[in-house]
N, C-alpha and C positions, 0 to 999 in steps of 0.2 A: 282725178279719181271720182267713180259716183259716190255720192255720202253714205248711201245702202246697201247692201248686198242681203238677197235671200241667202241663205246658209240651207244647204241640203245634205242628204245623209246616203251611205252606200245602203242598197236594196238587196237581201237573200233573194236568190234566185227562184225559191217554192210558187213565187204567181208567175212566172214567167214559164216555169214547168209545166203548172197547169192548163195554162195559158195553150201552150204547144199540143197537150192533150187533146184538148177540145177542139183544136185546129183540124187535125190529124183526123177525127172523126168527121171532120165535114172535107178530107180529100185535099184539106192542106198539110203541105211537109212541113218539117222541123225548120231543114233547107231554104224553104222559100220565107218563111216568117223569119230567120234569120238574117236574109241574105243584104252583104253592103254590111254586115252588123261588127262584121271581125270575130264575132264570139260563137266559140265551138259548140253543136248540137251538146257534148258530154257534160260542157259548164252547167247548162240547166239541171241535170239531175245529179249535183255535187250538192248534199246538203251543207256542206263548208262557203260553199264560193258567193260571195258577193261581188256586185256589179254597180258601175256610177249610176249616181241618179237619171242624170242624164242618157247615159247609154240604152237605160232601162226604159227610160219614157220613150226613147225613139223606136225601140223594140215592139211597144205596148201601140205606138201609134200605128206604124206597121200593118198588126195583126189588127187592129181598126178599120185598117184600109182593104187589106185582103181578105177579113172574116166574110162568107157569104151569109152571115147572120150578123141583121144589125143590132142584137139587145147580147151580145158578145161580155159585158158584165155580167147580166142576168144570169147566163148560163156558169158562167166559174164560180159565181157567186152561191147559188144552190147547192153548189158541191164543196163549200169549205166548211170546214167544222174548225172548233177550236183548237185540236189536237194538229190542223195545218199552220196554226200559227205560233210552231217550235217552240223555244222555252217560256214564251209569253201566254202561250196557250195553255201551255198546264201549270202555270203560274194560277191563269185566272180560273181554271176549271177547279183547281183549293182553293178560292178566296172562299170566306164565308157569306157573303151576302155580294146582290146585285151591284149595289155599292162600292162595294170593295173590286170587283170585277172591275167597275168602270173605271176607276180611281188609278188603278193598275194599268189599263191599258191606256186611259191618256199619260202616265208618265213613260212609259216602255213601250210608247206605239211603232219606235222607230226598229223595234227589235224583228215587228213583221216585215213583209214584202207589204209595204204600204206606202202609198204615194202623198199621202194627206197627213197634213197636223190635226191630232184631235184637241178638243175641247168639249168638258160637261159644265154646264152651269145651270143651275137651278134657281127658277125664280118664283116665291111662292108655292102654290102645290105643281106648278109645271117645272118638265126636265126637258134640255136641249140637247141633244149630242148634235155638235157642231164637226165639219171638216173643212178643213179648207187647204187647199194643194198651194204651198210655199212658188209656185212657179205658174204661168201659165201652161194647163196642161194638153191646149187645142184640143184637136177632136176627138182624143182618149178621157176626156175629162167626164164625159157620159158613164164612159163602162168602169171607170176609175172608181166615181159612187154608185152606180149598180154594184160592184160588184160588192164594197165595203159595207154599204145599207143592206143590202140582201144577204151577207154573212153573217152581222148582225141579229136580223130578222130567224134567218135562222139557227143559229146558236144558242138564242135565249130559252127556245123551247129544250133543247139540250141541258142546259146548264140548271134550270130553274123546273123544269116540267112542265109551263105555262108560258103561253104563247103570248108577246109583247104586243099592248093595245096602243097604236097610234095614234094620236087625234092630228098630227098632220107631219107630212112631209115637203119640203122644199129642194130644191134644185134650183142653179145657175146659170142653166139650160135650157133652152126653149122646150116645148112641148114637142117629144121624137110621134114619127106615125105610129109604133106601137105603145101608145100609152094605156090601150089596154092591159098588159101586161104588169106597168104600172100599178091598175088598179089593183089586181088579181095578188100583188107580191105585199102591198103596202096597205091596202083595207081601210083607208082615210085620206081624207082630202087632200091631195097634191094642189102645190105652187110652184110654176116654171116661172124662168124668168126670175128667180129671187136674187136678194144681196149673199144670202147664203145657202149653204148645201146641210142642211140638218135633218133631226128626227126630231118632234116634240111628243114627248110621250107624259103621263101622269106620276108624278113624284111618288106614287105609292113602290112602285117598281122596284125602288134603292132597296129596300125592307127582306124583299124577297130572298128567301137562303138559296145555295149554289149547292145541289145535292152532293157533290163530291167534296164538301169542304174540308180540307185535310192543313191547317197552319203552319205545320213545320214545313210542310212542302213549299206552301206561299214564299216562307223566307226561303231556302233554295233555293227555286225560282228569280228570287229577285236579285238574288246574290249574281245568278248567272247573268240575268238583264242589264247588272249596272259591270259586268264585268264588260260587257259585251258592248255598249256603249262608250266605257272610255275605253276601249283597243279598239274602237272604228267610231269619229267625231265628226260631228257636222264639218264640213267643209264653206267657203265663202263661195256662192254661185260665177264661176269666170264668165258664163255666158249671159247672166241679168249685167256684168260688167260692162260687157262688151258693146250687149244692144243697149244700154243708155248711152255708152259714149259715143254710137254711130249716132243717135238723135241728137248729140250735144253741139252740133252744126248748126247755125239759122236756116243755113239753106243748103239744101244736098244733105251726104251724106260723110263722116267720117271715114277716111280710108283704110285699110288695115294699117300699115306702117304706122299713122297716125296714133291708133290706140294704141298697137304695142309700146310708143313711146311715151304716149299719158299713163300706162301701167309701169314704165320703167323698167321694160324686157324687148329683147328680139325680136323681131317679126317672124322668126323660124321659132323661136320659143313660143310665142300666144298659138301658131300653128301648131303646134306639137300635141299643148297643151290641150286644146279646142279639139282636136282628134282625138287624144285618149277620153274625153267626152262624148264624142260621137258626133260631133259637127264641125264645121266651120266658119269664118268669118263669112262666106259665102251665102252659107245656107241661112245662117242669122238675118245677113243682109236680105234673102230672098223671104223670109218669115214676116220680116218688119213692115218689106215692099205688099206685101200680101196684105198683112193685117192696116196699115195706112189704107189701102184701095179699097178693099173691103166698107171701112168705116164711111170712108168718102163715099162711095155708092149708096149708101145706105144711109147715110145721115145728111148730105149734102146732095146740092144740086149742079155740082161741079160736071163739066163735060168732061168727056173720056179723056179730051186733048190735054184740061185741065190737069185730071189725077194721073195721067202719064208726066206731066209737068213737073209735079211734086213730090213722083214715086221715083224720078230721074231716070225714067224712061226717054228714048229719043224723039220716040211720036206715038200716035195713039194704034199704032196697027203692032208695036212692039208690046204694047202693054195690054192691047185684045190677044196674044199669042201667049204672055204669060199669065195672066191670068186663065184662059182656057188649058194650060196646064197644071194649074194651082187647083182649080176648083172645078174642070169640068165643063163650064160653062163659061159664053163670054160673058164681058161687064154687063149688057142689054139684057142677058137674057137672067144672069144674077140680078141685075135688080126687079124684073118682070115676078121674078120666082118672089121675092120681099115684100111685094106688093106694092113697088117705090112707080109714083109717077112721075115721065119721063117728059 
């Protein structure tokens, strides 16, 4: 067994609704952001229904893929207020102070449709709001902090009547083509490319009252968030399980039967189980093979033949055929675009 597992939480369906919304205005269906998903149009707009984390990131990757806008956070992002984020939200809309607001929603983050762990820590007169997504969240991981930093951003003008001064923002994400937009959302110096996905803003901020503060309501509120987190508990991640024990081979790849037998279940069980997820051993395996190539292109000088070798491809025209449906592009012309000499 791996020694670690991420532990992930069920997600209210409320982003994925909106998500659908703002689809639908640019000529995408419900249907098609759906589809391969299992999950019925009607679930989105049940405010009861939660969905696996997993299900939900494959959803959100999705509408990544198919959005013909690529700042697709940005846009859901502008539209959330606090009152979208169910009893968490009006928990924090009574806190008394900014303070208290933050302090609230890094312990009951999971109450949102949120993909990310937070964390506040304050160091001296600076404050971090930290995020960081328990999983790799590939190429939804852009719109994931768009859209949570720009809720943020604008909520505080809501909450407070004064609009939150940044002295800089970081992301774990290279620089996207519209980083204007960037500028225009966040009004302080951006960092791509960081260790972390944060906001640093000025410790004065905590101080700040929350015009609705109303205390009795806070406790309500919080009564409902910790109700609501132990009758829906982090779960242990099956699928970070699975892809370390595929890596856990010197050479090649672990097979499925193999895991299910280092997990001490079925091979129709890990499949079951991996389904009610949203994936499979398959798709894991073709994720792993992707991100291996990837890096090798990129950080290494290996030939194609080479990283077909190690991706346990059979030759290198097998591994220029998936990779050009992984990414679009084949390996030559992926590393031409990185600026890797060849």
């Amino acid at each position: 067994m791996p020694t670690r597992s991420a532990t992930l939480w069920p997600i209210p369906v409320q982003l994925l609704a909106i998500i659908a919304t703002e689809l639908k205005q640019h000529g995408i269906s419900t249907q098609d952001l759906l589809a391969g998903s299992g999950i019925a149009e009607e679930m989105l707009f049940d405010p009861e229904q939660l969905l696996p984390y997993r299900a939900t990131l494959s959803i959100l990757q999705r509408a990544c893929t198919i959005s013909p806008i690529p700042h697709l956070g940005f846009s859901i992002g502008a539209k959330q207020t606090p009152s979208g984020w169910g009893m968490l939200g009006y928990g924090i809309n009574c806190c008394a102070t900014v303070e208290d607001a933050l302090n609230m929603a890094v312990q009951y983050h999971r109450v949102s449709s949120t993909f990310v762990e937070a964390e506040l820590r304050r160091k001296d007169d600076l404050l971090y709001w930290i995020s960081r997504p328990p999983v790799d969240l590939g190429m939804a991981l852009p719109c994931v902090i768009e859209e949570e930093f720009a809720s943020l951003c604008r909520s505080t003008p809501l909450l407070t009547g004064q609009k939150p001064r940044l002295l800089e923002a970081h992301f774990q994400y290279p620089e996207p083509d519209y980083v204007a937009l960037y500028h225009e959302v966040f009004d302080c110096p951006l960092i791509f490319s960081s260790d972390t996905n944060q906001l640093v803003l000025s410790a004065d901020i905590l101080q700040q009252p929350i015009l609705q503060a109303n205390p009795l309501s806070v406790a309500a509120a919080e009564r409902l968030c910790i109700e609501f987190l132990a009758a829906h508990p982090t779960t242990a991640d099956l699928v970070m399980d699975v892809r370390q024990l595929i890596l856990e081979q010197q050479h090649g790849y672990l097979d499925e039967e193999s895991i299910a037998e280092k997990l001490n279940i079925t091979s129709r069980t890990l499949r079951n189980r991996l389904s009610r997820l949203g994936t499979s051993y398959q798709t894991i395996l073709n994720d792993l093979k992707e991100q291996v190539a990837r890096n090798d292109l990129l950080k290494s000088s290996l030939t194609i033949a080479d990283i077909a070798d190690r991706t346990g491809f059979s030759d290198s025209r097998s591994l220029r055929r998936a990779f050009k449906k992984w990414t679009g592009m084949t390996p030559d012309e992926f590393r031409r675009q990185n600026g890797v000499k060849q």
